[in-house]
C-alpha positions in Angstrom: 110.9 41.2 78.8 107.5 42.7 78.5 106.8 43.5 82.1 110.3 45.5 82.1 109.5 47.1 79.5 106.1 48.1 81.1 108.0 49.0 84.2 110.2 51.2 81.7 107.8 53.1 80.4 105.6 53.6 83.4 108.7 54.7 84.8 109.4 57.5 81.8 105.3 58.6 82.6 106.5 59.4 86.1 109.7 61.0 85.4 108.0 63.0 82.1 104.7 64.5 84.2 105.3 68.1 84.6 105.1 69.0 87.9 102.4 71.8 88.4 103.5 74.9 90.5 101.8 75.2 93.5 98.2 77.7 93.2 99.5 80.9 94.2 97.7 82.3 96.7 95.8 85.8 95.5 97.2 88.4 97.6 94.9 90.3 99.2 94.4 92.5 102.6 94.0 89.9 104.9 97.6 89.9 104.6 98.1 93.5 106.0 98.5 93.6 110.0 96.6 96.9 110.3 96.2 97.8 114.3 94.6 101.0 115.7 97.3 103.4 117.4 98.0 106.5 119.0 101.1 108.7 118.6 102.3 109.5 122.1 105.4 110.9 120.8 106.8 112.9 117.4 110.0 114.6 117.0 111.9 116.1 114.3 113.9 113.0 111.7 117.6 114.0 113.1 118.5 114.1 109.0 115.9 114.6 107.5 113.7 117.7 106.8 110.4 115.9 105.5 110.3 112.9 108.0 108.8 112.9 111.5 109.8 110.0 114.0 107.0 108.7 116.4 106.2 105.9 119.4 103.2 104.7 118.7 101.0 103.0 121.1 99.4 99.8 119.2 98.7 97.5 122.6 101.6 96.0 122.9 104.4 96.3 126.1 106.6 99.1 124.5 105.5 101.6 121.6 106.8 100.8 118.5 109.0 103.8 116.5 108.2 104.5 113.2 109.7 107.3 110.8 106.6 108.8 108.0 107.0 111.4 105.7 104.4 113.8 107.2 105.9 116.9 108.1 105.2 118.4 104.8 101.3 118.2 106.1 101.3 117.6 109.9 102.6 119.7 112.9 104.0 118.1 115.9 100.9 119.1 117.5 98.3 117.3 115.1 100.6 114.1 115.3 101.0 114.0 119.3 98.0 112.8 120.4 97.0 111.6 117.1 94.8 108.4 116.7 95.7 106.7 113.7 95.8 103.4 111.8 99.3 101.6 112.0 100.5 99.0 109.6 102.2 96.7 111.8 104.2 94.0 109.5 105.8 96.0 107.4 109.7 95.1 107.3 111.4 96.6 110.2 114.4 98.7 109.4 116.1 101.8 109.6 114.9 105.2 107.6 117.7 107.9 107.0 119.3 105.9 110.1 116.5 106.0 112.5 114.4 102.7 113.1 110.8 102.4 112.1 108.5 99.2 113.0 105.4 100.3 111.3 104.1 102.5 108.6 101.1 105.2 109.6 98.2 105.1 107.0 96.6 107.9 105.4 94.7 109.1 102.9 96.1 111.5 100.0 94.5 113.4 96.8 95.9 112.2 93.2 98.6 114.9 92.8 99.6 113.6 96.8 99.3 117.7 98.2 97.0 116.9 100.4 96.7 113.9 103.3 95.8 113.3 106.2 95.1 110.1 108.6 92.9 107.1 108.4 91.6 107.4 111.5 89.7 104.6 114.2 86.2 105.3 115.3 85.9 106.7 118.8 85.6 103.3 121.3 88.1 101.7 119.2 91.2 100.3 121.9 94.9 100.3 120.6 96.1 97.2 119.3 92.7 96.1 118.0 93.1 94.6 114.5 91.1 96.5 111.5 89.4 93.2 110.1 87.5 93.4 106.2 84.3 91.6 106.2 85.1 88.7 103.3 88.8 89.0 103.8 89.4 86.7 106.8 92.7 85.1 108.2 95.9 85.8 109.9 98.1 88.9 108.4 101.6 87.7 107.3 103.9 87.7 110.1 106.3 90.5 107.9 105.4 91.5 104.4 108.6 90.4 102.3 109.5 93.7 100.3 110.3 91.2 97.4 106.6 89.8 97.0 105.7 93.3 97.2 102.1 92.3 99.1 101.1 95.7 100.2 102.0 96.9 96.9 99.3 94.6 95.2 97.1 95.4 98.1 97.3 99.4 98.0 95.3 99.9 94.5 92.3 99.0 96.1 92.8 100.8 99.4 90.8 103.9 99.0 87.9 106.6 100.5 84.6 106.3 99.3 82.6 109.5 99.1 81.7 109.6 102.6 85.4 109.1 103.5 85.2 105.7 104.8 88.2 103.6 104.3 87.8 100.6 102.5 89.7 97.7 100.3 88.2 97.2 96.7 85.0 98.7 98.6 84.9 96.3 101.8 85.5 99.2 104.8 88.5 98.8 107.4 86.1 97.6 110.3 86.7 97.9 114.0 84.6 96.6 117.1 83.4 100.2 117.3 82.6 100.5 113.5 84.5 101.8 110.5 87.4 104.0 109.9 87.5 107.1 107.8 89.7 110.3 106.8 88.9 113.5 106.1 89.4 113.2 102.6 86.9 111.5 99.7 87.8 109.6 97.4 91.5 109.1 98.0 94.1 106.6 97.9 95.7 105.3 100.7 99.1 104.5 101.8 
């Protein structure tokens, strides 16, 4: 009787130990896939006044189309041609019914009047991956839109007073060196 009751209550222990949640995983940049560009293309958003749609050439076999609210800031002329910063894992999916596969970064002013592009360092190559010294590891293959990653991520994306771009102060790094904007001390997105 005494080793089933034993059995019992070992039993009960098993059944009664809270199971802990699994350590969730701090979401920082290393998460972002963030791969130096060039426009080669930019036309006019069919149905939409603010929103320009653009191939973007980020290494791979075909450029990838993505729709950015820049025509409030940016000719066609200053985006053809452009070399930029593209986020690469973002959810793909259509804007205003025109597919975009990537998000353009840039830098904007508090009162978001102003922005212009993050740009790569001259020698940088399309499709090389902005790394963060300290931030190591494999992007996500697509940021979920639920676990809003790039949205805990984009506090800490920011100028510094020289312009360089950096995450909570670590610059967006290429083989050819950093990457900067125009504009100091200014969130990006």
């Amino acid at each position: 009787k005494k080793e089933k009751k034993e059995k019992k209550e070992k039993k009960e222990k098993k059944e009664k130990a809270p199971k802990e949640p699994p350590a969730k995983k701090e979401v920082n940049v290393s998460v972002l896939d963030i791969r130096v560009g060039t426009i080669v293309k930019c036309w006019e958003h069919p149905g939409a006044d603010k929103l320009w749609v653009e191939e973007i050439n980020v290494g791979e076999d075909k450029a990838r189309q993505v729709v950015s609210g820049l025509r409030a800031f940016k000719t066609s002329d200053q985006m053809t041609g452009a070399r930029v910063l593209c986020l690469c894992n973002v959810k793909k999916g259509p804007l205003r019914e025109q597919m975009s596969e990537g998000m353009v970064m840039c830098a904007s002013n508090e009162d978001h009047t102003t922005v212009d592009f993050v740009v790569p360092p001259e020698g940088a190559k399309n499709g090389e991956r902005v790394t963060f010294a300290g931030f190591e590891g494999e992007p996500v293959e697509v940021l979920v839109p639920k676990k809003k990653m790039f949205e805990a991520c984009a506090p800490k994306l920011r100028t510094n007073a020289d312009g360089v771009a950096c995450y909570d102060g670590v610059p967006f790094m290429t083989s050819a060196g950093p990457c900067a904007s125009s504009l100091k001390e200014a969130f990006i997105k």
